[in-house]
N, CA, C and O atoms as a GROMACS GRO file, in nm:
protein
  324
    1UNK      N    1  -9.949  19.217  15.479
    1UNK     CA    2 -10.063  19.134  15.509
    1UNK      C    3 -10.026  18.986  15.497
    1UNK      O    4 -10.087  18.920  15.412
    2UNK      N    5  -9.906  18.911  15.595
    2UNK     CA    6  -9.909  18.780  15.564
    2UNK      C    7 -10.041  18.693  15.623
    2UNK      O    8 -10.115  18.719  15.718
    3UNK      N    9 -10.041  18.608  15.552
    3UNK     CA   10 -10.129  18.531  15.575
    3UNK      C   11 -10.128  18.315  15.547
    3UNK      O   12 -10.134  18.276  15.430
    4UNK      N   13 -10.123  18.241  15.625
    4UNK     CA   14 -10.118  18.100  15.629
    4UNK      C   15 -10.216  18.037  15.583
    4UNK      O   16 -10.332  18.077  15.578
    5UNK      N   17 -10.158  17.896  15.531
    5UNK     CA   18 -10.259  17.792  15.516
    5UNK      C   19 -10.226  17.683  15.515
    5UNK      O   20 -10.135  17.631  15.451
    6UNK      N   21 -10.318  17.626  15.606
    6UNK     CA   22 -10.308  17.454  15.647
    6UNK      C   23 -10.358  17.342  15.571
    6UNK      O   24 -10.478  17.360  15.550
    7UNK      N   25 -10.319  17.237  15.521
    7UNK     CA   26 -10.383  17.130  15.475
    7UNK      C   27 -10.320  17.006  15.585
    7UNK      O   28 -10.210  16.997  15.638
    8UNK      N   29 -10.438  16.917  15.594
    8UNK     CA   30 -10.423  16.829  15.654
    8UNK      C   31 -10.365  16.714  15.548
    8UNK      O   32 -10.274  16.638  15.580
    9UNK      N   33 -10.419  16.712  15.436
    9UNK     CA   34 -10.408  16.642  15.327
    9UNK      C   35 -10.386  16.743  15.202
    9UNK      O   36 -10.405  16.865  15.196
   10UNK      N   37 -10.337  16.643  15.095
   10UNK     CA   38 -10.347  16.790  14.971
   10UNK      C   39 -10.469  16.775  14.923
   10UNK      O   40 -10.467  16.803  14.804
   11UNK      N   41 -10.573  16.744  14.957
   11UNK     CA   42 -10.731  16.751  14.886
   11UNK      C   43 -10.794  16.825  14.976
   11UNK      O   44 -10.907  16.854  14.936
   12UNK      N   45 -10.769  16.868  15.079
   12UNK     CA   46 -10.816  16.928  15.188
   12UNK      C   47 -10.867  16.840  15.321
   12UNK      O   48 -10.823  16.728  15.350
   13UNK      N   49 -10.966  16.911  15.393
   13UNK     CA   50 -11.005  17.065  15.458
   13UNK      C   51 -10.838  17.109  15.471
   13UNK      O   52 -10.736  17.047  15.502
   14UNK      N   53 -10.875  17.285  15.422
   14UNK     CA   54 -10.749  17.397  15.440
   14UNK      C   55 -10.790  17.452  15.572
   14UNK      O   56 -10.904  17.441  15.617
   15UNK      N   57 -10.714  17.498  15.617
   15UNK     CA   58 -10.743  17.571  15.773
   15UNK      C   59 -10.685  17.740  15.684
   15UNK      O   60 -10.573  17.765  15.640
   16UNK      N   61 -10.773  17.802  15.682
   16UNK     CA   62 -10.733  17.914  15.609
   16UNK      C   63 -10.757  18.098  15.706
   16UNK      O   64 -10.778  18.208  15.653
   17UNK      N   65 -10.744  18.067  15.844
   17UNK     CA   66 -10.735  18.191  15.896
   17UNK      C   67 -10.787  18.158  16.059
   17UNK      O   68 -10.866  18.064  16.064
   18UNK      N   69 -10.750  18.231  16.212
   18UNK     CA   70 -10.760  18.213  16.268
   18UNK      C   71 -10.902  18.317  16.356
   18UNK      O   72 -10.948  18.397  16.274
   19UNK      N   73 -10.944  18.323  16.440
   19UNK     CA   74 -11.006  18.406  16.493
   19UNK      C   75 -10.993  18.566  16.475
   19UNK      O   76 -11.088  18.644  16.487
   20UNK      N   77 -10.897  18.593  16.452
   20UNK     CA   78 -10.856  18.739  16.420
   20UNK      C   79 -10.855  18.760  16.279
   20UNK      O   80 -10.823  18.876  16.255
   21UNK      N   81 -10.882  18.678  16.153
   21UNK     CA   82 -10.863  18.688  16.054
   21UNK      C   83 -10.937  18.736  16.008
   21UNK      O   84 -11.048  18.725  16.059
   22UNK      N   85 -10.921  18.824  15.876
   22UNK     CA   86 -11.013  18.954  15.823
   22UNK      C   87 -11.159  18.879  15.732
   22UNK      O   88 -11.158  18.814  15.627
   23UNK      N   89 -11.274  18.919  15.819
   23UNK     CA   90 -11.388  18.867  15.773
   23UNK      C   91 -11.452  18.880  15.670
   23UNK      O   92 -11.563  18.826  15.664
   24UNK      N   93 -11.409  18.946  15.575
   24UNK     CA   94 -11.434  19.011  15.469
   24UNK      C   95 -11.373  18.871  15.364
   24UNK      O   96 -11.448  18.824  15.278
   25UNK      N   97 -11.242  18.821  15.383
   25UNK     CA   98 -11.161  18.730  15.304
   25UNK      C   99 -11.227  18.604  15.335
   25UNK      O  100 -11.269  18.535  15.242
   26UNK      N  101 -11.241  18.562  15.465
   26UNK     CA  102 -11.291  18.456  15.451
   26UNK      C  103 -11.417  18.412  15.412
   26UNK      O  104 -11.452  18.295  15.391
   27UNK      N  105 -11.493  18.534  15.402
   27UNK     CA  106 -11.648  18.526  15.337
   27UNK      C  107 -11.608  18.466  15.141
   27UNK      O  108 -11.653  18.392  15.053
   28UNK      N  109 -11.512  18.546  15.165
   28UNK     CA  110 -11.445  18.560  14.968
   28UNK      C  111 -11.417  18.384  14.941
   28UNK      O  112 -11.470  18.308  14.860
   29UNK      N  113 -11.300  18.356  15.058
   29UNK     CA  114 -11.329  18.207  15.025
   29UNK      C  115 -11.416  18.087  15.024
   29UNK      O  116 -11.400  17.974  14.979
   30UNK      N  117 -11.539  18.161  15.103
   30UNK     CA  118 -11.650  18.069  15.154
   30UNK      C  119 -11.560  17.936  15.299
   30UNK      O  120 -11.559  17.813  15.294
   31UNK      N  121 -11.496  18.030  15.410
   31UNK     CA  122 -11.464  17.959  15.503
   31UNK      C  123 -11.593  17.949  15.644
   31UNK      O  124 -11.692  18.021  15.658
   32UNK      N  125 -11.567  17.886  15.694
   32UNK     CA  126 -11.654  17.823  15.820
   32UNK      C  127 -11.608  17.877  15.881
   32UNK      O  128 -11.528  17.952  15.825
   33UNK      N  129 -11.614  17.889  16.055
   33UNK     CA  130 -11.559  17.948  16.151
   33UNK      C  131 -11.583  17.821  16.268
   33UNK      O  132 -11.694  17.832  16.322
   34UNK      N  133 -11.518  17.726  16.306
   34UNK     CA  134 -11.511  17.674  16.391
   34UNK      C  135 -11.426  17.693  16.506
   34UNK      O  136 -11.337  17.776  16.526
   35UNK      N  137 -11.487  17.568  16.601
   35UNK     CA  138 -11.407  17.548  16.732
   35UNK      C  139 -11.372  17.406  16.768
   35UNK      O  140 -11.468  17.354  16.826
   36UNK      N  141 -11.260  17.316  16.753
   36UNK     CA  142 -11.232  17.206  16.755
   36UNK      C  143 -11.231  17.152  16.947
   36UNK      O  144 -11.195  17.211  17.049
   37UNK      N  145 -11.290  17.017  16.920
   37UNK     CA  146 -11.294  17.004  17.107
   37UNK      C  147 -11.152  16.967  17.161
   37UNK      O  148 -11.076  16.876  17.128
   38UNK      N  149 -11.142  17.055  17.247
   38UNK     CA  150 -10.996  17.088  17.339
   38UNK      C  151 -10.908  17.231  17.290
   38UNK      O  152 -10.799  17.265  17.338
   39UNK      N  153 -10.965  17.286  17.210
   39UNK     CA  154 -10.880  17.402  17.189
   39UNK      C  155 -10.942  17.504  17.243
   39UNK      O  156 -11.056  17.502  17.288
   40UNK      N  157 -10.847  17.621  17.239
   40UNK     CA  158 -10.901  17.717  17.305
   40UNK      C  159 -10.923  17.846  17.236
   40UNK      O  160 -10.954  17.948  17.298
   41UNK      N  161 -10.903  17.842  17.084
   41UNK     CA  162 -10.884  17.923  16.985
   41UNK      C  163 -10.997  17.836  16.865
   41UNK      O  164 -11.009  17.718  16.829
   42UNK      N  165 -11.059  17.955  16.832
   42UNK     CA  166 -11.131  17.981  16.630
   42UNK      C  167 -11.050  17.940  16.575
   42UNK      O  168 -10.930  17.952  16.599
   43UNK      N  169 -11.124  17.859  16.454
   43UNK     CA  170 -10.997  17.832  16.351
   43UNK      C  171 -11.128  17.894  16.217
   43UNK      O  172 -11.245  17.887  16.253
   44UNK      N  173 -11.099  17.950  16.071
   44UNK     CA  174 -11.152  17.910  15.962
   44UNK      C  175 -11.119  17.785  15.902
   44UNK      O  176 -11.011  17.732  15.927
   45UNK      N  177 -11.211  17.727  15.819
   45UNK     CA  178 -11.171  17.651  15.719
   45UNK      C  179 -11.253  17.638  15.619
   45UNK      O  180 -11.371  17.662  15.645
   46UNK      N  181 -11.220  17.602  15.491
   46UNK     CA  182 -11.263  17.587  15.381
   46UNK      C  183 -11.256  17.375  15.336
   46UNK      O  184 -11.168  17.299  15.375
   47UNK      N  185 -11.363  17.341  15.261
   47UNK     CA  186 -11.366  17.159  15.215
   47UNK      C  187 -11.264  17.183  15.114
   47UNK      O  188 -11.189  17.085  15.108
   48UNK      N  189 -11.224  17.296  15.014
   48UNK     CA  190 -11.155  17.318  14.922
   48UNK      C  191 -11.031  17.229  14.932
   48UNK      O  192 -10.996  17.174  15.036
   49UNK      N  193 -10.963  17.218  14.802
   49UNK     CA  194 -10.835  17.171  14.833
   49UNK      C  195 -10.711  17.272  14.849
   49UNK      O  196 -10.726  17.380  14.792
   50UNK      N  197 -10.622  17.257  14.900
   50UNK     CA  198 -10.468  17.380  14.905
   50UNK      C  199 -10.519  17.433  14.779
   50UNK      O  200 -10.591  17.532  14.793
   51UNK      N  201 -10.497  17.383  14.631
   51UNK     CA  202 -10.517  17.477  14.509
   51UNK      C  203 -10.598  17.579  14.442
   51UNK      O  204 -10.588  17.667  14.357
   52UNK      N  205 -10.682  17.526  14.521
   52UNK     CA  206 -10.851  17.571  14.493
   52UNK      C  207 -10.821  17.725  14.599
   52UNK      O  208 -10.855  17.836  14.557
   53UNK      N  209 -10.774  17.711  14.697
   53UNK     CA  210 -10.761  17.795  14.819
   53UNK      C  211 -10.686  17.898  14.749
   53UNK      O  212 -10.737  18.005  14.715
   54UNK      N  213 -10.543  17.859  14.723
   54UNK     CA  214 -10.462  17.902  14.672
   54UNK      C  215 -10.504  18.066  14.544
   54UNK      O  216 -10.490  18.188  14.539
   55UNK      N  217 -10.551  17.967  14.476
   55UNK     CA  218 -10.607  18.024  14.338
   55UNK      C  219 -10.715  18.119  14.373
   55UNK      O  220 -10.727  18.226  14.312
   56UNK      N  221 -10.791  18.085  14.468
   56UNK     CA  222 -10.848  18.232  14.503
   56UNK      C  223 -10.782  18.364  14.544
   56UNK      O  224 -10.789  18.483  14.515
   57UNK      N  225 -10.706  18.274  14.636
   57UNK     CA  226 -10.616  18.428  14.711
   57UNK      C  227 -10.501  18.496  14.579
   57UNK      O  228 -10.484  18.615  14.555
   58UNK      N  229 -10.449  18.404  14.525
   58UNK     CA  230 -10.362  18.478  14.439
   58UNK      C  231 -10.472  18.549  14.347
   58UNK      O  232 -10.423  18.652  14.300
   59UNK      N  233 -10.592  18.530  14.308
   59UNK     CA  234 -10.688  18.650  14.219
   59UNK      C  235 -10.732  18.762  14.348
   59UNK      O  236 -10.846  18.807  14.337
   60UNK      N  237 -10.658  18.805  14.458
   60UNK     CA  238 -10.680  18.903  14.567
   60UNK      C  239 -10.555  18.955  14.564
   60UNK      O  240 -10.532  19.055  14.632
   61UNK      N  241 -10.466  18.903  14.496
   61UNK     CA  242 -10.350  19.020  14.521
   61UNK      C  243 -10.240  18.906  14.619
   61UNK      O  244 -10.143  18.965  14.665
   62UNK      N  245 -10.246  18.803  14.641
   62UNK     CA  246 -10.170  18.747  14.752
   62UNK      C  247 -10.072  18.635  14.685
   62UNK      O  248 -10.117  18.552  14.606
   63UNK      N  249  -9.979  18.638  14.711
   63UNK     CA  250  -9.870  18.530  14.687
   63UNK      C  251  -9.785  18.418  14.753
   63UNK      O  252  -9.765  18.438  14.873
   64UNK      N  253  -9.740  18.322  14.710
   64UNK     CA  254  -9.694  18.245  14.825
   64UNK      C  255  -9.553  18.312  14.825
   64UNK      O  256  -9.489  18.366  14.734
   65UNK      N  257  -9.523  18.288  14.980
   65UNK     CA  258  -9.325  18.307  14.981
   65UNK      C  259  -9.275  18.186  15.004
   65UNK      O  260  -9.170  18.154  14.949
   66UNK      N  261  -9.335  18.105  15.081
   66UNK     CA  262  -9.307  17.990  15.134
   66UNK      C  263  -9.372  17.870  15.156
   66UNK      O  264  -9.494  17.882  15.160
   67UNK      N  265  -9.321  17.735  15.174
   67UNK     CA  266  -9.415  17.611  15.186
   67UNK      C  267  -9.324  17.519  15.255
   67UNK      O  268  -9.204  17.498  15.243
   68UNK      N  269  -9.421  17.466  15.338
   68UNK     CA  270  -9.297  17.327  15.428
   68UNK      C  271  -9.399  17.241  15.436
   68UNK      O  272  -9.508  17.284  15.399
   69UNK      N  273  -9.393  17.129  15.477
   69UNK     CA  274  -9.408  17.003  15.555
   69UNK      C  275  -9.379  16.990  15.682
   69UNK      O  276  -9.264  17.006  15.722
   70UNK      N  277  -9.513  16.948  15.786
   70UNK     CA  278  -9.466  16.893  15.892
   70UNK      C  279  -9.593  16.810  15.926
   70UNK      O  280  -9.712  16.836  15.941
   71UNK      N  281  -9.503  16.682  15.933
   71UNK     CA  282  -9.550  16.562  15.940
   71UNK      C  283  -9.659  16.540  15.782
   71UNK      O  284  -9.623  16.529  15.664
   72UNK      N  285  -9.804  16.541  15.846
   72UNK     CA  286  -9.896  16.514  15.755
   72UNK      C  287  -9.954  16.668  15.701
   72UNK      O  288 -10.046  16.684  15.622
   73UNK      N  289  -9.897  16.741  15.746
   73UNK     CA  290  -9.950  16.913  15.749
   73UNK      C  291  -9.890  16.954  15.649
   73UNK      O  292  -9.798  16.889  15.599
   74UNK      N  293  -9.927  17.056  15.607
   74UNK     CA  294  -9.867  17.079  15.477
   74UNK      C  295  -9.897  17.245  15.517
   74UNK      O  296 -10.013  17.272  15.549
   75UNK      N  297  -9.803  17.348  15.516
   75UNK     CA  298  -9.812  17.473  15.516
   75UNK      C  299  -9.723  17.573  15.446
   75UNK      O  300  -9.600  17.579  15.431
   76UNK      N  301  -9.832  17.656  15.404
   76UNK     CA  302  -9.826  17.785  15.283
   76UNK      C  303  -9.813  17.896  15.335
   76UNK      O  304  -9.916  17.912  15.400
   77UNK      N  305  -9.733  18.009  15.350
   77UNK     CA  306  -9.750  18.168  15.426
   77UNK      C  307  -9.718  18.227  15.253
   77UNK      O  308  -9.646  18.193  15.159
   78UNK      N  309  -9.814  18.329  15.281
   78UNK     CA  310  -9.865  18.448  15.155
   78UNK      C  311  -9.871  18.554  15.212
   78UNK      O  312  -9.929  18.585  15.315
   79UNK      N  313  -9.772  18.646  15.099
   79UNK     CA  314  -9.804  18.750  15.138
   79UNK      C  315  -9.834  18.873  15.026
   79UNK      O  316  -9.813  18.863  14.905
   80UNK      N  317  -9.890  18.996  15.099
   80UNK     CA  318  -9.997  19.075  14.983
   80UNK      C  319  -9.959  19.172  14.974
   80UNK      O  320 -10.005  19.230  15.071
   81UNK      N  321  -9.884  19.258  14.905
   81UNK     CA  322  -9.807  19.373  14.908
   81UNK      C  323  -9.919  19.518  14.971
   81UNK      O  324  -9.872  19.632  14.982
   0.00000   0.00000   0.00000
């Protein structure tokens, strides 16, 4: 069950799941379901910050493997045995 997360900033908005993402979790995080103008894809997101995000999913069973930087983005992939 991997799963990503976006920060634009490290205080947030997290972009925490896409249109296909399991609705059950993002209810858990209290995410939104938007549509940004010019895209053509759902995004979730949460006002939370990365930690706040974070700290939920790891009390679900989920872990980080990885984290990078690009540009001002900041991204997390977790995964849940």
């Amino acid at each position: 069950h991997p799963l990503c997360c976006l920060s634009l900033q490290e205080v947030g908005p997290t972009m925490v799941g896409d249109e296909h993402s399991d609705p059950s979790l993002m209810s858990f995080l209290g995410a939104t379901k938007r549509n940004m103008l010019g895209n053509h894809f759902w995004e979730y997101y949460v006002n939370d910050a990365p930690r706040i995000v974070l700290n939920k999913l790891e009390s679900r069973g989920y872990r980080v493997v990885s984290m990078t930087g690009v540009g001002q983005t900041l991204v997390w992939c977790l995964h849940k045995e």
